[in-house]
N, C-alpha and C positions, 0 to 999 in steps of 0.2 A: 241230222238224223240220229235217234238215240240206238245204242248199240242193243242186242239179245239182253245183255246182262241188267243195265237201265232200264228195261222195257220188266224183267226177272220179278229187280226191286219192286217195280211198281204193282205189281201183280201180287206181291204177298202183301198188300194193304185188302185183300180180297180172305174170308174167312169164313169158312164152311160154320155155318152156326150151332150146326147140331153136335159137331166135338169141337170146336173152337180152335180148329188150329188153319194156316194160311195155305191157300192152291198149290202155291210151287214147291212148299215143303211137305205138302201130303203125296203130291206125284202126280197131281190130278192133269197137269199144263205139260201135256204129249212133244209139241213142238211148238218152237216159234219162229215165222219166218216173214222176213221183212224186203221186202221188193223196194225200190221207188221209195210212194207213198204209200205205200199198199202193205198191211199188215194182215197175216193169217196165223192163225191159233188153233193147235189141235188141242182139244179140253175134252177127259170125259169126268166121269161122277164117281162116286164110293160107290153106290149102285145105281142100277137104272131105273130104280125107284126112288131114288133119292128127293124127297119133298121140297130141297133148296137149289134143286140143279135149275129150273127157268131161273132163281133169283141171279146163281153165282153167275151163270153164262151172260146175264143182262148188266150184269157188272161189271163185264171187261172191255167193252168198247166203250163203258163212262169213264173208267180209269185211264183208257188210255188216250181220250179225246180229252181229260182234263188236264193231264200231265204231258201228251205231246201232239199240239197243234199240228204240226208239220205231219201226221201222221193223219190221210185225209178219207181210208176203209179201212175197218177192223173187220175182218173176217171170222167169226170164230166157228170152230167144227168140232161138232159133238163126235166123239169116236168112241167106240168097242173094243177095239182088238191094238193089244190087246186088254185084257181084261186086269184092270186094277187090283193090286195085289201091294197092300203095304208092306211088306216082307221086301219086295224087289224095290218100289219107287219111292216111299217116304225116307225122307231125310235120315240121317244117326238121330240128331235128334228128337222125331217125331217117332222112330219105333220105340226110344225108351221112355217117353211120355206113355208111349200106348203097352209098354210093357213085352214088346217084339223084340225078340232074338233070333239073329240067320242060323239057320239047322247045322251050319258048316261052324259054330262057336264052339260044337260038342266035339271035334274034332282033333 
C-alpha cells in the first residue's frame, strides 16, 4: 500500500489550469485517508465556481488507479468548510509566486 505522502506526490502531477500551479501546493487536497483498499479525498476548489473543478476532481481517481493498482475506490469529496483561503493553505512557495504575504510578517 502506498503511504499519504506517495499518494501527496502523485497528486501534484494534477494542475489547476487556470493559474497553473499543482492541488496539493495550492491547499486545494483537504485530507487523505487510506483504509484497506479504500481511498478517500477531501478536495475543494479556488471557488465554487471554478470552471476546472469537474475537470480536476475527475483527475484524481485516474491518477491514482494509474499509479496505484492496489488501490481498488477512490472516493473523492468536494468540501466547503472550510473555505479556501491561500493566505492559510498554499504552500511558501505558491504564495510568493502569487505575491502573498502572512499579515503576522509586519510584525
Amino acid at each position: 500500500m502506498p503511504t499519504i505522502e506517495e499518494i501527496k506526490e502523485k497528486l501534484k502531477t494534477i494542475v489547476d489550469p487556470e493559474i497553473n500551479f499543482n492541488v496539493v501546493d495550492l491547499g486545494l487536497v483537504y485530507g487523505i485517508y487510506l483504509e484497506e483498499n479504500n481511498l478517500k479525498i477531501d478536495f475543494t476548489l479556488t471557488t465554487p465556481y471554478c470552471p476546472y473543478g469537474p475537470h480536476l476532481i475527475a483527475q484524481i481517481p485516474k491518477v491514482i488507479s494509474e499509479n496505484f493498482p492496489e488501490i481498488e475506490n477512490t472516493d473523492v469529496r468536494l468540501v466547503w468548510v472550510p473555505a479556501w483561503d491561500p493566505r492559510k493553505m498554499a504552500s511558501d512557495e505558491i504564495k510568493m509566486e502569487l505575491g502573498i504575504f502572512d499579515d503576522d510578517d509586519d510584525e
